[in-house]
N, C-alpha and C positions, 0 to 999 in steps of 0.2 A: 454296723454301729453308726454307719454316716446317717444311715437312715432313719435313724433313733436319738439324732443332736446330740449322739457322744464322743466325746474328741477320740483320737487313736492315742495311747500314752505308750503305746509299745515301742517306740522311737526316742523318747524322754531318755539325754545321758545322764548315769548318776555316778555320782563323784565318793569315792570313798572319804568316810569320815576321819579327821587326822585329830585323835586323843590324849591330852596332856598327860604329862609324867604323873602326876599325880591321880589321876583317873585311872592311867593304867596299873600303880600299884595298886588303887583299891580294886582295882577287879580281881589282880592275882593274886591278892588276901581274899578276897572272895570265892577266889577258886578253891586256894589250899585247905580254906577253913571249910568246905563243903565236902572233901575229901577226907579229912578228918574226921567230922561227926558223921559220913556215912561207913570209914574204919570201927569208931567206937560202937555205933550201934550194928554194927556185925558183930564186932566183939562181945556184946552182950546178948545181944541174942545167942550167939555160940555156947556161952555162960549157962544159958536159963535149958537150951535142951539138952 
């Protein structure tokens, strides 16, 4: 890679990202509601065969 003028980034520390209260309920309403319509649409399918 040195010999190709590309930096090494293998060594770069990365810092975890620290997300607001409110960020982190919309993810866990994003999560439940993703749980739920993939419930409903079992449930309909279940239905139709």
């Amino acid at each position: 890679m040195v010999s190709e003028g590309l930096d090494d980034l293998s060594r770069v520390p990365v810092e975890k990202v620290k997300f607001s209260k409110g960020v982190m309920v919309a993810f866990w309403f994003l999560r439940i509601y993703i749980i739920l319509m993939v419930l409903l649409v079992i449930v309909g399918f279940s239905h139709v065969v």
